[in-house]
N, CA, C and O atoms as CSV, one atom per row, in Angstrom:
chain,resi,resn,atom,element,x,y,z
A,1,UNK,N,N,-6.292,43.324,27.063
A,1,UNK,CA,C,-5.636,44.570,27.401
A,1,UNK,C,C,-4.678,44.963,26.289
A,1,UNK,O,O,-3.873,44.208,25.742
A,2,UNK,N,N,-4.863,46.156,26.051
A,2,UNK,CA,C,-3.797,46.856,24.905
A,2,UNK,C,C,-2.638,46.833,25.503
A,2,UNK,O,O,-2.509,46.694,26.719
A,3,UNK,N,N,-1.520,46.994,24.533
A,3,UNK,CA,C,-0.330,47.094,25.441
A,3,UNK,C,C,0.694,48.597,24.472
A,3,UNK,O,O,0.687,48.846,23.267
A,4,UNK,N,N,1.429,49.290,25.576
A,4,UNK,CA,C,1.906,50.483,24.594
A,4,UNK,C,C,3.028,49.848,24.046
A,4,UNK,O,O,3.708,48.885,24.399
A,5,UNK,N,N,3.066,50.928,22.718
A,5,UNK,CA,C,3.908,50.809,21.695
A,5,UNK,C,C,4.537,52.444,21.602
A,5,UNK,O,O,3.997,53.430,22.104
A,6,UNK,N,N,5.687,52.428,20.900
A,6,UNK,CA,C,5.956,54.129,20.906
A,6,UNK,C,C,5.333,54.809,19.994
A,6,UNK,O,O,4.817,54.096,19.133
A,7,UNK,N,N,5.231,55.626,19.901
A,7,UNK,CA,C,4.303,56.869,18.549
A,7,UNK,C,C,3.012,56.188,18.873
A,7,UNK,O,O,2.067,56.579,18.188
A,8,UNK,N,N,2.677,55.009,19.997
A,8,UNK,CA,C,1.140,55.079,19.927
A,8,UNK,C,C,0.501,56.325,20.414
A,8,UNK,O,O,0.936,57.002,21.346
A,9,UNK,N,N,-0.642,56.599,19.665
A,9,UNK,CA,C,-1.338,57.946,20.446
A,9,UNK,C,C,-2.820,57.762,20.775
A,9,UNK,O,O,-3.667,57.076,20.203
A,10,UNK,N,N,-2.934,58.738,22.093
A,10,UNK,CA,C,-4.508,58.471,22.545
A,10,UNK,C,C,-5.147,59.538,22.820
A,10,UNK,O,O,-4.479,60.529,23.115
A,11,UNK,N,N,-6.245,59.605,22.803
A,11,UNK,CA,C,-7.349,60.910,22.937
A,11,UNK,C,C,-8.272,60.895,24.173
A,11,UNK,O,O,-8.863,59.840,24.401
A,12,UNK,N,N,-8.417,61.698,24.803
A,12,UNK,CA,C,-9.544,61.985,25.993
A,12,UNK,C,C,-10.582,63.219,25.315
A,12,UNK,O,O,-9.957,64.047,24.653
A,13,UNK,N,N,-11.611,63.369,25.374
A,13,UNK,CA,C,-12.140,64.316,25.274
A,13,UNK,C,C,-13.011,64.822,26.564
A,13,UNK,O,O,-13.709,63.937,27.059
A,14,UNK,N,N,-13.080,66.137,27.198
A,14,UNK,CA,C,-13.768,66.174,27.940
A,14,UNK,C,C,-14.548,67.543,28.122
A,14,UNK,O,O,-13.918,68.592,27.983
A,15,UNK,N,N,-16.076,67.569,28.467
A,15,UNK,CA,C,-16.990,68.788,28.178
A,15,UNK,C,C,-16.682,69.976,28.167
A,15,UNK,O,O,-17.145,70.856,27.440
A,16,UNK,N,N,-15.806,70.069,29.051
A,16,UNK,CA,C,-15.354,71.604,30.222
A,16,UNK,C,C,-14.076,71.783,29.123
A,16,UNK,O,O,-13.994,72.641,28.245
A,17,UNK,N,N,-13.448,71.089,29.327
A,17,UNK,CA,C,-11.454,71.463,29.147
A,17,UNK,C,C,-11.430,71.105,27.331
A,17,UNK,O,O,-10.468,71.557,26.710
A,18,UNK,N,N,-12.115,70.590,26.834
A,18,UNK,CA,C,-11.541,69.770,25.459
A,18,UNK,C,C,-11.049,68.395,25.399
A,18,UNK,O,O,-11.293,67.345,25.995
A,19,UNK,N,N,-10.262,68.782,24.457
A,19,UNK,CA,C,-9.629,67.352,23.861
A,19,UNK,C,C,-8.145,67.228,24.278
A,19,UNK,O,O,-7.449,68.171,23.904
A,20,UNK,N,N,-7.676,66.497,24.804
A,20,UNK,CA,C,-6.653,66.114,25.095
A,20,UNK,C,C,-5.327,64.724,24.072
A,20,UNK,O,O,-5.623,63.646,23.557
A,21,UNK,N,N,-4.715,65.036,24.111
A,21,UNK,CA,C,-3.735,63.770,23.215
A,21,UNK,C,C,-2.703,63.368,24.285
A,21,UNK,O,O,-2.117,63.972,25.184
A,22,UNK,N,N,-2.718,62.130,23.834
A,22,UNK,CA,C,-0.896,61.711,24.501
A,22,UNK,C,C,-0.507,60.259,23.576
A,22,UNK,O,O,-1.127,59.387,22.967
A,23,UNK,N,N,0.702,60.555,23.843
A,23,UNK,CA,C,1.507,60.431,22.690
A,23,UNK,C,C,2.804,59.484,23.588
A,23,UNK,O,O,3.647,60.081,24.257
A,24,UNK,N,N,2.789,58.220,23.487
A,24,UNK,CA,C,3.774,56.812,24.040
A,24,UNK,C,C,4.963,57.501,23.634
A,24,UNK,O,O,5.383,57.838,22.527
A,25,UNK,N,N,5.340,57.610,24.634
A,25,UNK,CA,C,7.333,58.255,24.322
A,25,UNK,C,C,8.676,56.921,24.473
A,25,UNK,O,O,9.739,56.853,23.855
A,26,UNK,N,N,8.210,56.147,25.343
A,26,UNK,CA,C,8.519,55.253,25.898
A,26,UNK,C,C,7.901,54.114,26.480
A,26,UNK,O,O,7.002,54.286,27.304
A,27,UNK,N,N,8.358,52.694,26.079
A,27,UNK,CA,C,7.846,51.412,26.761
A,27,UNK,C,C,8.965,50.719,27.720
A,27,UNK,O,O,10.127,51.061,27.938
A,28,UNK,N,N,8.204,49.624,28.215
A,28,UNK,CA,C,9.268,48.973,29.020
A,28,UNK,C,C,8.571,47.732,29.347
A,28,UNK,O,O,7.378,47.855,29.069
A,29,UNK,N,N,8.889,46.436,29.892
A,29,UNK,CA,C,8.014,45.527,29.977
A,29,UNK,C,C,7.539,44.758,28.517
A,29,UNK,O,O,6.551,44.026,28.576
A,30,UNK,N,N,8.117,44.898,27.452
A,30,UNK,CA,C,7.414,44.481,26.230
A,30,UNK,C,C,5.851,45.015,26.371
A,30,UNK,O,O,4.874,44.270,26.443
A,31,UNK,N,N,5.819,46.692,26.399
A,31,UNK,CA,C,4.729,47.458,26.381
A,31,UNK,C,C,4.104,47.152,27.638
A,31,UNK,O,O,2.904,47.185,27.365
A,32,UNK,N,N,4.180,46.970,28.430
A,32,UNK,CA,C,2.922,46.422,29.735
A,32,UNK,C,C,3.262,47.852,30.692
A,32,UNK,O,O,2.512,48.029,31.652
A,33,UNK,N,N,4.508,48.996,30.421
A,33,UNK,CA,C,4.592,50.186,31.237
A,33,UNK,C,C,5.060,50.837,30.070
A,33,UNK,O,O,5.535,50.155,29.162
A,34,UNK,N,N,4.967,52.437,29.951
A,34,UNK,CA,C,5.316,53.617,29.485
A,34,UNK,C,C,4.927,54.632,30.069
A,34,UNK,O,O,4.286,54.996,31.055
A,35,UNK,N,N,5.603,55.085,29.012
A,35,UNK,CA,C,5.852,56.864,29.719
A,35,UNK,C,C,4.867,57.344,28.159
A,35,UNK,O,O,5.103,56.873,27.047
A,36,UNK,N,N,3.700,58.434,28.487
A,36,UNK,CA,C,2.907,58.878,27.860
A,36,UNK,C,C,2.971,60.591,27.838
A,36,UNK,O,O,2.597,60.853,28.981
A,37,UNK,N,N,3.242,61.911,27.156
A,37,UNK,CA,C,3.241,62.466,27.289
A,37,UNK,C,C,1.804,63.422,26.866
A,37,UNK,O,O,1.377,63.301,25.718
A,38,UNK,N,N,1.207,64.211,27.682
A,38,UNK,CA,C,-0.289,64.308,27.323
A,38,UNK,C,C,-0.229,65.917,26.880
A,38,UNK,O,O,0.683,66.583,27.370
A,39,UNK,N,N,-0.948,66.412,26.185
A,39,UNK,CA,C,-0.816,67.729,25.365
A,39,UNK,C,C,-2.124,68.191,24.916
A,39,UNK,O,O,-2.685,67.265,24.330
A,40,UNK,N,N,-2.944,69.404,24.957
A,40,UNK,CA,C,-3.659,70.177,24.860
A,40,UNK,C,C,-4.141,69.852,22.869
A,40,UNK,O,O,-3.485,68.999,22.271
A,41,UNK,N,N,-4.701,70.235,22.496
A,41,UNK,CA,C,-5.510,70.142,21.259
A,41,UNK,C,C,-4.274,71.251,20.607
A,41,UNK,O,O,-4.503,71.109,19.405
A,42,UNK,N,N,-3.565,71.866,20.660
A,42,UNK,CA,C,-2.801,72.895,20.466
A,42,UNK,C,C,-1.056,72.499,20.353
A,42,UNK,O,O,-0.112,72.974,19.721
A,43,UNK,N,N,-1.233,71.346,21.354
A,43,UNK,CA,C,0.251,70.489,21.396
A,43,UNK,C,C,1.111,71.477,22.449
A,43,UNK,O,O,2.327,71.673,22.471
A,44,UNK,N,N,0.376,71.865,23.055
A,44,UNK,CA,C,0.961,71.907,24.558
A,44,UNK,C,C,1.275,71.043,25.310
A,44,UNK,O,O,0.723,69.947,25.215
A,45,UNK,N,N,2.390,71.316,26.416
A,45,UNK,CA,C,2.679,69.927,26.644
A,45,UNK,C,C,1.894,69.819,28.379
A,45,UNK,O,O,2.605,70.574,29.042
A,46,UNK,N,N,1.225,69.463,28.956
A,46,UNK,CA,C,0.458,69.610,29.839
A,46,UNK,C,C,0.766,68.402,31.687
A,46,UNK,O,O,0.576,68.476,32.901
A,47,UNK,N,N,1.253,67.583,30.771
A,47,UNK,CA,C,1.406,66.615,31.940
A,47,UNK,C,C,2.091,64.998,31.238
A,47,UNK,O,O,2.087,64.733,30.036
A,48,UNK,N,N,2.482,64.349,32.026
A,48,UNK,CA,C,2.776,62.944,31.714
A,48,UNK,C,C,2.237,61.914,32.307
A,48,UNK,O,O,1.405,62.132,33.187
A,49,UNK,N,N,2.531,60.793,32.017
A,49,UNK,CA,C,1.915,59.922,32.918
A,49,UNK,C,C,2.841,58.594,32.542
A,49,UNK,O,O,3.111,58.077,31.458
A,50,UNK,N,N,3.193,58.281,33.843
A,50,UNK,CA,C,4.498,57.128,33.640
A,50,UNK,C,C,4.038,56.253,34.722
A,50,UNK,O,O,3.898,56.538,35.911
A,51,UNK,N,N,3.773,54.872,33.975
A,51,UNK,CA,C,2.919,53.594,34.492
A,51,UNK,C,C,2.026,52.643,33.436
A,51,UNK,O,O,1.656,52.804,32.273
A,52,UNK,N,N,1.904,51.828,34.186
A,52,UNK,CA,C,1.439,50.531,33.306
A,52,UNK,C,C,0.226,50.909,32.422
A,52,UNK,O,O,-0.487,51.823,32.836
A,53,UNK,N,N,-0.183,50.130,30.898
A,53,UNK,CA,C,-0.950,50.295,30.591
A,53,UNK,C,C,-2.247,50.363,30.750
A,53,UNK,O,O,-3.026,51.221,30.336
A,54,UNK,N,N,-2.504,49.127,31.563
A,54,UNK,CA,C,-3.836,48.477,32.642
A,54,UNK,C,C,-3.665,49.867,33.165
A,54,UNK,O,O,-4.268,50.475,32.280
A,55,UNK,N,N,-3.195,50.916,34.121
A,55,UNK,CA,C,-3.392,51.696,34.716
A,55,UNK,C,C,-4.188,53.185,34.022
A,55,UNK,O,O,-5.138,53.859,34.421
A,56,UNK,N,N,-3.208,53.300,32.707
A,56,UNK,CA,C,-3.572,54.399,31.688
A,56,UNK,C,C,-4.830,54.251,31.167
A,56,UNK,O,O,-5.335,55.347,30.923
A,57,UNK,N,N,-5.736,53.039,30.825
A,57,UNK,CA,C,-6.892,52.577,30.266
A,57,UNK,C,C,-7.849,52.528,30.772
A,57,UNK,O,O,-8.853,52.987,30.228
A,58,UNK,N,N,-7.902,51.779,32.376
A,58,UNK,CA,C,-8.588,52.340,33.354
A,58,UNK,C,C,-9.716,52.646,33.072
A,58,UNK,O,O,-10.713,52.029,32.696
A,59,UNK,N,N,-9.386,54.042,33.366
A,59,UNK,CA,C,-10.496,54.925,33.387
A,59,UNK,C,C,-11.335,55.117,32.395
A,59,UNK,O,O,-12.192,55.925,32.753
A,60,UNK,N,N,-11.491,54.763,31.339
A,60,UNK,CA,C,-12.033,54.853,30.556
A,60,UNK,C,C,-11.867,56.028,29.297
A,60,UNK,O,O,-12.244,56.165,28.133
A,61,UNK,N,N,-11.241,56.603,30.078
A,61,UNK,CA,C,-11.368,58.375,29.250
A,61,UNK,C,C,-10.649,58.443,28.511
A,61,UNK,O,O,-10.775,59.524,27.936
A,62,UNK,N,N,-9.433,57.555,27.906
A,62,UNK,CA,C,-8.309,57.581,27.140
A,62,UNK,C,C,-9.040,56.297,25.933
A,62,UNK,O,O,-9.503,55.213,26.289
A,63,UNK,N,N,-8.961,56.824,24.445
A,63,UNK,CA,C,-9.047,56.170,23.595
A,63,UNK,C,C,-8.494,55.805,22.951
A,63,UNK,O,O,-9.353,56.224,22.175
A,64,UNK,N,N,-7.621,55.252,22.191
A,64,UNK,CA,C,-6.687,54.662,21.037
A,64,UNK,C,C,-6.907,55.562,19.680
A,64,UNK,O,O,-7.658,55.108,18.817
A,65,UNK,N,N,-6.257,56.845,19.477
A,65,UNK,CA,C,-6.248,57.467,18.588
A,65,UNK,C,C,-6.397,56.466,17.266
A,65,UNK,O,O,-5.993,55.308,17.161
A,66,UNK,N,N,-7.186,57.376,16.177
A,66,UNK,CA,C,-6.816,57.080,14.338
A,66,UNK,C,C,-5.976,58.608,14.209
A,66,UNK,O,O,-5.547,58.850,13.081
A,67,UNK,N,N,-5.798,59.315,14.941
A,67,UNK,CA,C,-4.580,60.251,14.153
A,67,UNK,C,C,-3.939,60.654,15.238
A,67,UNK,O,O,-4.211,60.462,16.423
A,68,UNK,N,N,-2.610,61.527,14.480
A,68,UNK,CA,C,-1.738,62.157,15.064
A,68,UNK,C,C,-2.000,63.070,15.815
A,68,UNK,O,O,-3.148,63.484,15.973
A,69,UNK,N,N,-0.961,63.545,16.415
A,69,UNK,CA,C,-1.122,64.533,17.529
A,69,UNK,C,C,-1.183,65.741,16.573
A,69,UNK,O,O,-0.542,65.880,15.531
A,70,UNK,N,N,-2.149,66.657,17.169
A,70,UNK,CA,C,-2.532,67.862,15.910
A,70,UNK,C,C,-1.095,68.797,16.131
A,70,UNK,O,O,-0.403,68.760,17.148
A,71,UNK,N,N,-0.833,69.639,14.917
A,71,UNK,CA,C,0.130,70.827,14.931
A,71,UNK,C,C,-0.260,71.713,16.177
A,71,UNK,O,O,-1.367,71.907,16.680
A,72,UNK,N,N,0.985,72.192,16.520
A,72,UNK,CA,C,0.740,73.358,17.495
A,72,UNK,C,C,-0.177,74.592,17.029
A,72,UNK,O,O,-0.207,74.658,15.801
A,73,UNK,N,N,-0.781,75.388,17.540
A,73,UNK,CA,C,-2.060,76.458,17.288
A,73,UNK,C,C,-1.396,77.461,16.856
A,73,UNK,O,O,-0.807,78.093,17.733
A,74,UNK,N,N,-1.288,77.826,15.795
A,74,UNK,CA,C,-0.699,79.187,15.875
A,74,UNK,C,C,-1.902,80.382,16.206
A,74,UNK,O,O,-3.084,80.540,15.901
A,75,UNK,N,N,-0.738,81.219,17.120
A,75,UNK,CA,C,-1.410,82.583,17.725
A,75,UNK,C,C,-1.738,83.946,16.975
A,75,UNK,O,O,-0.641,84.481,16.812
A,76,UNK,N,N,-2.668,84.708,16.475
A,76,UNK,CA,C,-2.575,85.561,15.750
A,76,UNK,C,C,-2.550,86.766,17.125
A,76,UNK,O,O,-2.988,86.786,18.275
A,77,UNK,N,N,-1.643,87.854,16.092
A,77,UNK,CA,C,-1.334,88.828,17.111
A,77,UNK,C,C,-2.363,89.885,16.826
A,77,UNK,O,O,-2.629,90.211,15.670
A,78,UNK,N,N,-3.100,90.569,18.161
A,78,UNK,CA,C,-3.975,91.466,17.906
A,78,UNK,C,C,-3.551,92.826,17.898
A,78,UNK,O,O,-2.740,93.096,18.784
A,79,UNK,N,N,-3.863,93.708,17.177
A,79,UNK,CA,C,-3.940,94.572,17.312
A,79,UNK,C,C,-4.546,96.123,17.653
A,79,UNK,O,O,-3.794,97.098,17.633
């Protein structure tokens, strides 16, 4: 079992919605609980999730990022 670290980051991707990130804000337990903050491909901030790692991994759908959480999207204004 992985265990969180802070600035660790993880990826979901999914068919419908996209790609998702979250980003370890906080540990506790010598990593065995954190607080994960999860954010849109855009760096929206969308939801959290505060609980053990075993719990976050689970499911399968969360991967162990190779990069950072992408820049926020910038919006072009239409005219």
């Amino acid at each position: 079992m992985r265990r969180f670290s802070v600035e660790q980051n993880w990826v979901a991707t999914d068919a419908i919605y996209g790609t998702f990130f979250g980003e370890v804000m906080e540990v506790s337990e010598e990593g065995r609980w954190g607080v994960v903050v999860i954010t849109d491909s855009c760096g929206n901030v969308l939801d959290t999730f505060d609980g053990s790692a075993a719990e976050f991994q689970v499911s399968e759908e969360w991967q162990l990022a190779d990069q950072e959480r992408p820049l926020r999207c910038s919006r072009r204004l239409t005219s």
